[in-house]
C-alpha positions in Angstrom: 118.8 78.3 -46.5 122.4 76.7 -46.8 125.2 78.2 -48.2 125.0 76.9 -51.5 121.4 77.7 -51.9 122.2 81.3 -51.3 125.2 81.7 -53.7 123.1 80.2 -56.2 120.1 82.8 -55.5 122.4 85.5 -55.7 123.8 84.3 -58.8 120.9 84.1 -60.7 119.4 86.9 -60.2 120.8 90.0 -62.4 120.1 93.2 -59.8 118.2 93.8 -56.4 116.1 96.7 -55.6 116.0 99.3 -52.8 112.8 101.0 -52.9 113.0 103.9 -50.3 110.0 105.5 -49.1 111.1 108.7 -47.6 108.0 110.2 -44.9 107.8 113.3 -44.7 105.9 115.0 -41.8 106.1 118.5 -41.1 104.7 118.7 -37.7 106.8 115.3 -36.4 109.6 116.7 -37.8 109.6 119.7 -35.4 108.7 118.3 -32.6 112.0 115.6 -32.7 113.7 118.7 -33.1 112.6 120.2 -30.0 112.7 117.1 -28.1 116.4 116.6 -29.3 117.3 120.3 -28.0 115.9 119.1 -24.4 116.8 115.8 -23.9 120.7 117.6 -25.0 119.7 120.0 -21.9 118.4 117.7 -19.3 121.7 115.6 -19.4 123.5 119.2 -18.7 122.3 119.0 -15.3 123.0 115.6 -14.7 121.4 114.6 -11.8 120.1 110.6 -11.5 116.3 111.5 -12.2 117.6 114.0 -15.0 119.5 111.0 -16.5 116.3 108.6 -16.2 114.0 111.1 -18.2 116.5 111.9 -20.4 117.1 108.5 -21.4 113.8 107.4 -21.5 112.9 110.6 -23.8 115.8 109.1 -26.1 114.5 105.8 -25.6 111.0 106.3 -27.0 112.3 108.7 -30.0 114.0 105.8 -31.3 110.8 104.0 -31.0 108.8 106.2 -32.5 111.7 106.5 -35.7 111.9 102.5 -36.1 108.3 101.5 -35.3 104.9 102.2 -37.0 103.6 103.8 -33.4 100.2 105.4 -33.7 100.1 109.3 -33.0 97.9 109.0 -29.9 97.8 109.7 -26.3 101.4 108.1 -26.5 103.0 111.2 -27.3 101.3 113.7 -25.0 102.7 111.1 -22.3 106.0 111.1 -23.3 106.0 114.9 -23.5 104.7 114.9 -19.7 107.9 113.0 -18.1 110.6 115.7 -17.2 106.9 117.4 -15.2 104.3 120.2 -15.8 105.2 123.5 -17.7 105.7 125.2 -14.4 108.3 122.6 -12.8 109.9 122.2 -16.1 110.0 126.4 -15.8 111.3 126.3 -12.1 114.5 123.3 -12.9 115.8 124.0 -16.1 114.9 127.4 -17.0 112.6 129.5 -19.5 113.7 128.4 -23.0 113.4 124.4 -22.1 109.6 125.2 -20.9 108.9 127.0 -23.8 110.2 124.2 -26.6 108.2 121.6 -24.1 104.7 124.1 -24.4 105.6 124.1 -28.2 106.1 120.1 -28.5 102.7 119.7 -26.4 101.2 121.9 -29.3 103.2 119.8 -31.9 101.7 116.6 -30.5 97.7 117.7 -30.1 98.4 118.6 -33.8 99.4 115.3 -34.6 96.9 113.5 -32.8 94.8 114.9 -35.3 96.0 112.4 -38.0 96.9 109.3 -38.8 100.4 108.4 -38.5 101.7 109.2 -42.3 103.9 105.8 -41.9 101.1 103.5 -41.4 99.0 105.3 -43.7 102.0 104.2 -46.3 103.0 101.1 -44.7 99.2 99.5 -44.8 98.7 100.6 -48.3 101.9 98.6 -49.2 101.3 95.4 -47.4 97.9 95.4 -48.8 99.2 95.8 -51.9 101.4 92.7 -51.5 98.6 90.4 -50.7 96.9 91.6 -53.6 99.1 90.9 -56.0 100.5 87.5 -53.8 103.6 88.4 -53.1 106.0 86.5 -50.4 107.2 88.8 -48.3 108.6 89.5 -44.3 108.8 92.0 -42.0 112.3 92.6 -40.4 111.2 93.6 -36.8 112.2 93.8 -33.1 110.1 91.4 -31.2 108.0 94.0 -29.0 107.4 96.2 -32.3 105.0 93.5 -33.5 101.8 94.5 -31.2 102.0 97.5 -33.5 101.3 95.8 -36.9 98.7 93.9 -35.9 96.0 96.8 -36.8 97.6 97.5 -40.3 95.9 94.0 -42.0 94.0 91.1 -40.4 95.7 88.9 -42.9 99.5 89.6 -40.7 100.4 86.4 -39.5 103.7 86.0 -37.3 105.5 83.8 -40.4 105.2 87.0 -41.7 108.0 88.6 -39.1 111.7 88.3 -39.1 113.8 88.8 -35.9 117.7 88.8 -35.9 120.2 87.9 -37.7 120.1 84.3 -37.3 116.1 83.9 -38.7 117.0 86.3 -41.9 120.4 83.8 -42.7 117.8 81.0 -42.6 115.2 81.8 -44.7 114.4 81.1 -48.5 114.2 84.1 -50.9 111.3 85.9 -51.0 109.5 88.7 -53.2 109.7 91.6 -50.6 111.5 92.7 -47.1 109.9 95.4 -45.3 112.2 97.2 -43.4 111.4 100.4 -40.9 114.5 102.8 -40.2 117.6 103.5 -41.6 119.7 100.9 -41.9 121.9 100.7 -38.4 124.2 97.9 -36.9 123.2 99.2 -33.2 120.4 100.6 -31.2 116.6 100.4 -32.0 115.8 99.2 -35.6 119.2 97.6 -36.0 120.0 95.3 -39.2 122.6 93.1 -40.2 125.1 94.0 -43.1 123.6 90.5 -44.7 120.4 92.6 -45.8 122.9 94.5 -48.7 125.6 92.1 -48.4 123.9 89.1 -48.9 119.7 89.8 -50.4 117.2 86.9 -48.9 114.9 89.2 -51.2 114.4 90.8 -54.6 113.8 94.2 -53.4 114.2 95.8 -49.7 111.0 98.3 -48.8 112.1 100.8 -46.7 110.0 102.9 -44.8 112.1 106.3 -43.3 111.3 109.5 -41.8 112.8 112.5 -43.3 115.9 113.7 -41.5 116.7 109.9 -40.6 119.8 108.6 -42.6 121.7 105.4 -43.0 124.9 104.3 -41.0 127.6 105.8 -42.7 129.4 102.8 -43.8 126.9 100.2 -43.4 127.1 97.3 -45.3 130.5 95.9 -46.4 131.2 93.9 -49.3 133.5 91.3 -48.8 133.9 90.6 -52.4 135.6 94.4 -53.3 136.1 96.2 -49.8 133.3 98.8 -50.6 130.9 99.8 -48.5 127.3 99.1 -50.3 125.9 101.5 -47.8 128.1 104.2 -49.1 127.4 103.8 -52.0 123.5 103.4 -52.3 123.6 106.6 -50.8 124.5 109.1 -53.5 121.2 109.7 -54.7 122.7 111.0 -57.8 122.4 107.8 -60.0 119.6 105.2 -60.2 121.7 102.3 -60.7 124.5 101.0 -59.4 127.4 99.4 -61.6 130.6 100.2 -60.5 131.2 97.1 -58.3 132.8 94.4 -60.3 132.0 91.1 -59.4 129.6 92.4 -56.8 126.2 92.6 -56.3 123.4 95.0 -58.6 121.2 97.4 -57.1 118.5 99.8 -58.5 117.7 102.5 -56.1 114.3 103.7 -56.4 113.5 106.9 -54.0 109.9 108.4 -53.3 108.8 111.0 -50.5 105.6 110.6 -48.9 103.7 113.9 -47.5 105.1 117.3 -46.9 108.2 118.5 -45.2 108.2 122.5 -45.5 112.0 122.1 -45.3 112.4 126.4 -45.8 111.2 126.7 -42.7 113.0 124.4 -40.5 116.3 125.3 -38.8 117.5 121.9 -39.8 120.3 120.4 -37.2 123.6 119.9 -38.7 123.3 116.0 -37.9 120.3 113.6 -38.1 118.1 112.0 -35.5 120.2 108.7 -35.1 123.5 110.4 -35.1 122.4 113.1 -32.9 120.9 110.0 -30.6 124.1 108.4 -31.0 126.3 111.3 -30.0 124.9 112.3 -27.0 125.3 108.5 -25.7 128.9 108.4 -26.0 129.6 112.2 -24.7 127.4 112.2 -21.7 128.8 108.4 -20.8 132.1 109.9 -19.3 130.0 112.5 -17.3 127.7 110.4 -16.0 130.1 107.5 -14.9 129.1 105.1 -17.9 131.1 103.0 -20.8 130.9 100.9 -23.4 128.6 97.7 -22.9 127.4 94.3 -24.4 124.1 93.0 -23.7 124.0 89.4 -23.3 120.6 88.3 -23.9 119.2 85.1 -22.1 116.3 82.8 -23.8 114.3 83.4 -20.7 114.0 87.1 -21.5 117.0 88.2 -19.0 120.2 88.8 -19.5 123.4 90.5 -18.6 125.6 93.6 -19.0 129.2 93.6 -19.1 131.6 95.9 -20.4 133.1 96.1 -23.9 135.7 94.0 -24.9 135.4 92.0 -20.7 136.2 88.3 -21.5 133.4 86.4 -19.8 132.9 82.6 -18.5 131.2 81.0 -21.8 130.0 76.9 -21.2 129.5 75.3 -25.0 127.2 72.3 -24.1 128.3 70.5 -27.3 132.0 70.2 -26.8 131.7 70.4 -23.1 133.9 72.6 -22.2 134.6 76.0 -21.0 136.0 79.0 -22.7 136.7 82.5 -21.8 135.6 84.7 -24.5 134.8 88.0 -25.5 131.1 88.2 -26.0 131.3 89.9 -30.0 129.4 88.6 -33.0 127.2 85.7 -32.5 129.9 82.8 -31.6 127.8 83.1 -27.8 124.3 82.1 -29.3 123.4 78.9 -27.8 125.7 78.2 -25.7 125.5 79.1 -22.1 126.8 82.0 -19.8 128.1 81.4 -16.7 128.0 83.8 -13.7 129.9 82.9 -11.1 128.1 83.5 -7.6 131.4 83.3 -5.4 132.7 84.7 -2.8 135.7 84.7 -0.4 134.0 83.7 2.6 131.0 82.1 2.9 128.0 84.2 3.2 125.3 81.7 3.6 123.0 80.4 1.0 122.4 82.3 -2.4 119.8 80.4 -4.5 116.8 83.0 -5.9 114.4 80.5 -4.8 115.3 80.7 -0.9 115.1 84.7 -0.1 113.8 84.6 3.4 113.9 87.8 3.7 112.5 89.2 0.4 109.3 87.1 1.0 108.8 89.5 4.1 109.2 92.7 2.1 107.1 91.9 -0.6 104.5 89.9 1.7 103.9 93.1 3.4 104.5 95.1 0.2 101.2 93.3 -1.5 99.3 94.1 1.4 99.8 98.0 1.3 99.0 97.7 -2.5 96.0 96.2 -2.1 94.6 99.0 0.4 96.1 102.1 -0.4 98.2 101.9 -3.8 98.5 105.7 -4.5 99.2 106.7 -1.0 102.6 104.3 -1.1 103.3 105.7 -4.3 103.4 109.4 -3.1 105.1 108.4 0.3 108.1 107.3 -1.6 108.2 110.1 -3.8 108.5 112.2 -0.5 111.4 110.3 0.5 112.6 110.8 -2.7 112.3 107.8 -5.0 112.0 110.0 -8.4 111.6 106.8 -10.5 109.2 107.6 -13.7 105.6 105.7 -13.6 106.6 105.0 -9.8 102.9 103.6 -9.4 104.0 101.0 -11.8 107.2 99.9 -10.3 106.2 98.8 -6.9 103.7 97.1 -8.5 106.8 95.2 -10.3 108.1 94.9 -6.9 105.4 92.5 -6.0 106.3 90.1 -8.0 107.7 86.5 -6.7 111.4 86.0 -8.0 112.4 83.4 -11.0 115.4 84.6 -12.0 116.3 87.6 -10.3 114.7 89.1 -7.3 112.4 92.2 -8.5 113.1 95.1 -6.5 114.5 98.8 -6.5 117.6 99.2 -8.7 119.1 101.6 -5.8 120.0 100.9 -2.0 118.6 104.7 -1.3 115.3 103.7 -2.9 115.0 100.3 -0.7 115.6 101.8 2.2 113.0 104.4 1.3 111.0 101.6 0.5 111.4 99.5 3.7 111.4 102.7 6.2 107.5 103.7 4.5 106.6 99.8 5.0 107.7 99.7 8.3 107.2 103.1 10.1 103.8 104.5 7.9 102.3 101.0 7.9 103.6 99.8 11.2 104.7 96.7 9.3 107.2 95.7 12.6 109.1 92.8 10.8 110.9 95.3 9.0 111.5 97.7 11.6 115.2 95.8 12.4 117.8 97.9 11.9 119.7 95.0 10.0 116.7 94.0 8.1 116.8 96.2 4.9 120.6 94.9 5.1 119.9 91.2 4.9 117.5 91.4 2.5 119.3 94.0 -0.1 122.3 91.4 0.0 119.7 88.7 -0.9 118.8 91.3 -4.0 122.3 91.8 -5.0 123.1 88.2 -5.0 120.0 87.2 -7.3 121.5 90.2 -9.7 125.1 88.7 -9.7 126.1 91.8 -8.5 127.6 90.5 -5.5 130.6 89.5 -7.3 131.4 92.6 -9.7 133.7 93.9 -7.2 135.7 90.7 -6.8 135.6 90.3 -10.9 137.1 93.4 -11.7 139.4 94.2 -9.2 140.7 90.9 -8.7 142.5 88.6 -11.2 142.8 86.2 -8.7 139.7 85.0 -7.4 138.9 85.2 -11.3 141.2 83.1 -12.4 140.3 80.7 -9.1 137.0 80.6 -10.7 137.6 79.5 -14.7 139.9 77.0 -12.8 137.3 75.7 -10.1 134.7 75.7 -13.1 136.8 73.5 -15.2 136.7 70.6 -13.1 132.8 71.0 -11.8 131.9 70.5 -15.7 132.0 66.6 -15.7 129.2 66.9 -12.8 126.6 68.2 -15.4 124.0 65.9 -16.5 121.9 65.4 -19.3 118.9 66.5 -17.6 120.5 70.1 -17.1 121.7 70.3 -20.5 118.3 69.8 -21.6 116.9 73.8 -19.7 118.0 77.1 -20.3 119.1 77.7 -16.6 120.5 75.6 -14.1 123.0 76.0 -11.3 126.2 74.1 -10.5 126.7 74.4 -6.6 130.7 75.1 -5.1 131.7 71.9 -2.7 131.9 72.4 0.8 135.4 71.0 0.7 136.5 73.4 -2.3 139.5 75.8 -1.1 138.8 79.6 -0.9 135.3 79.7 -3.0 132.3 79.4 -1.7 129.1 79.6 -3.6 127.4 78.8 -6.9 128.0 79.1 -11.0 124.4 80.1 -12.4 123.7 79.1 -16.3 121.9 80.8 -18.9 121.5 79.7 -22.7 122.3 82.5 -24.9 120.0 83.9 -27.8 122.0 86.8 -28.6 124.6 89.2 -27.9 124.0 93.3 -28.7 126.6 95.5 -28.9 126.9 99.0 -28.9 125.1 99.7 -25.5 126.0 102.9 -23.0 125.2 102.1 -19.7 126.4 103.1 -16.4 128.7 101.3 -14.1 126.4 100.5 -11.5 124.2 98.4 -13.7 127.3 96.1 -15.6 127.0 92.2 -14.2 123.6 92.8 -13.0 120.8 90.4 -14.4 117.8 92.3 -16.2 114.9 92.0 -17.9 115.6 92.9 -21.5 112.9 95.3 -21.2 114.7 97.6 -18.9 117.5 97.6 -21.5 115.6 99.5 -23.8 116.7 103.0 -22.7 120.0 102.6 -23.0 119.8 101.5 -27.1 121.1 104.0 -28.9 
């Protein structure tokens, strides 16, 4: 939809609607209480596998706020991470145990229902088809799995994902919209859905206890924040914005909340969620972060407001930028895979040593799977769904090297494969070395060091960059990762600039420091989205 299109939508059409469904759900409504309490507790002790539940406790509340997740065996799993009752008990005392015994009893009474939020989210999209409607579903990506059981007639034109596929489609009747409305974390929107309406009216399905961004949505036509304003509940209409846009604000509960007998936090779940990001960050060694999402589903972590090496293939040229709003999308990222000295070859696709490791690796899988598992929880690899991750491990590299995220746990790792499986190609002292470097280099993280410490070699590498652009050809311009090698003859630098077309940049991200500049899967992002 170009610009004038849109102008010319807006201007004809005399007010838009918010239609807020407001689900109430007594039992749900407890039991994110009681989880909020622990996950505040866990972080208190602070330990890495503390952090790891914590976050992934945070992580799937979110979820279960912003997506239409079925109450199932789901919950009772989620409830099961930090351990049993007794070890829960034993590590962080009495009270925790005892909100986890009364979540467990939260959750079997759920499982006893449907999910109230599909219930009302089914009858609505049914209700659309009905009466022909043209509407879309703002979504993240991996929420769709979870409305394909709600109608048979769900197609995926029916699903819109980012910013940049809302500002391009044509009006239509409806915009279904689960969560409150949020510039960051799980379920996040842009200000475009009240500053600029590709609808008539936005649906939006909320739990009770789950509010708005304060201050979400702009106006750049009056200064005021929409948001703000949509909020006070006390009139139906809204007219005070002159030469601004008209809203109606219709508000209906769904189901039960027995309010008089909650002991209702003085903050909601997304602030709460929010909160505890930014003031256990200092504690735990973490800041700020962008997440710089690759097409290939990878992408990169670096630190708030950290210019980065940006390659725009249509100008050709190179830019360092701060990776903020969407002025990245597109273009390419460049990671520079330099060092000082010349440590041998660094291309993911020649890791002699790796292909040892996860050789032998395979083979222990295929005969004794659990027995690996519990070995390495001996040695003290607490990862969660452990079973799970070496079973990750397996797999071949493509863009980075899949493997343990901490040099305790490969060691752990390559000490059971060599010494409880007699596997005697890894039983070289300098082994687990070689091939950790190999892992580090296929994350980029070989080069945080010299990146932030030293404005130098940085500075050595925008400049050595510069004049390798003319050596990229059309045939490299044409895939969505490619590498540029260093000369031989270049002074000081040795290595390789790897390339990776952007689809998006996400702000807003907590993360610690010992995952910034390393490559990722943008699934294992997910638990630190606010």
């Amino acid at each position: 939809m170009n610009v004038t299109a849109c102008f010319e939508f807006l201007k004809n059409q005399e007010s838009f609607t918010l239609d807020r469904r407001v689900i109430a759900c007594h039992p749900f409504r407890i039991l994110r209480i009681k989880m909020r309490m622990i996950i505040q507790s866990i972080l208190e002790r602070g330990n890495d596998h503390d952090i790891e539940v914590a976050y992934e406790w945070r992580n799937r509340l979110s979820e279960w706020l912003t997506v239409p997740v079925p109450f199932d065996q789901v919950l009772t799993d989620t409830l099961q991470l930090p351990g049993t009752l007794i070890q829960v008990n034993q590590i962080y005392g009495k009270e925790i145990a005892d909100a986890l015994e009364s979540a467990f009893e939260l959750a079997r009474i759920m499982r006893q229902n449907e999910n109230p939020l599909i219930s009302a989210l089914r009858n609505e999209i049914e209700k659309l088809f009905r009466e022909g409607k043209d509407f879309r579903i703002y979504a993240h990506p991996k929420s769709v799995r979870y409305y394909s059981s709600l109608s048979e007639n769900l197609t995926e034109q029916h699903f819109l994902y980012g910013n940049s596929r809302y500002g391009a489609i044509e009006p239509v009747d409806v915009l279904l919209k689960i969560g409150p409305l949020r510039s960051i974390g799980w379920g996040k929107c842009p200000d475009a859905l009240l500053t600029s309406p590709r609808f008539r009216t936005l649906t939006q399905f909320v739990w009770y206890g789950s509010s708005d961004e304060e201050h979400f949505g702009l106006d750049p036509v009056t200064g005021v924040m929409i948001g703000d304003v949509l909020a006070d509940r006390g009139a139906q209409s809204v007219t005070g914005l002159v030469q601004s846009l008209q809203w109606d604000v219709r508000i209906d509960q769904v189901g039960y909340s027995a309010d008089d007998s909650i002991n209702d936090p003085d903050e909601d779940d997304f602030s709460f969620l929010f909160r505890i990001q930014k003031e256990y960050a200092d504690r735990h060694q973490s800041r700020s972060a962008s997440f710089i999402k690759f097409i290939n589903g990878y992408g990169i972590l670096v630190p708030s407001g950290t210019a980065v090496l940006e390659y725009d293939p249509e100008r050709s040229s190179v830019n360092l930028v701060q990776p903020e709003g969407n002025h990245l999308d597109g273009s390419f990222f460049v990671l520079p895979v330099i060092e000082a000295v010349d440590f041998g070859e660094v291309h993911v696709a020649n890791v002699r040593y790796s292909e040892i490791w996860k050789r032998h690796l395979s083979e222990v899988i295929s005969i004794d799977h659990e027995d690996l598992c519990q070995k390495l929880q001996e040695k003290g690899v607490g990862l969660l769904n452990i079973c799970a991750r070496v079973q990750e491990w397996c797999n071949p590299p493509v863009t980075v090297i899949p493997a343990p995220q901490k040099w305790e746990h490969f060691c752990a790792l390559i000490s059971v494969l060599a010494n409880r499986y007699h596997k005697t190609e890894l039983q070289d002292e300098h082994f687990a070395k070689r091939a950790w470097v190999e892992i580090r280099r296929s994350k980029g993280k070989a080069i945080t060091e010299g990146r932030q410490e030293h404005q130098v070699q940085r500075e050595l590498e925008y400049e050595l960059l510069k004049e390798l652009i003319p050596g990229i050809t059309s045939a490299k311009m044409g895939e969505d990762e490619f590498e540029i090698n260093v000369p031989p003859d270049a002074p000081d630098l040795k290595g390789l600039y790897r390339f990776f077309r952007v689809e998006s940049v996400e702000q807003g991200l907590t993360v610690p420091d010992a995952i910034l500049y390393e490559i990722r899967s943008t699934s294992e992002v997910d638990i630190w989205r606010g």
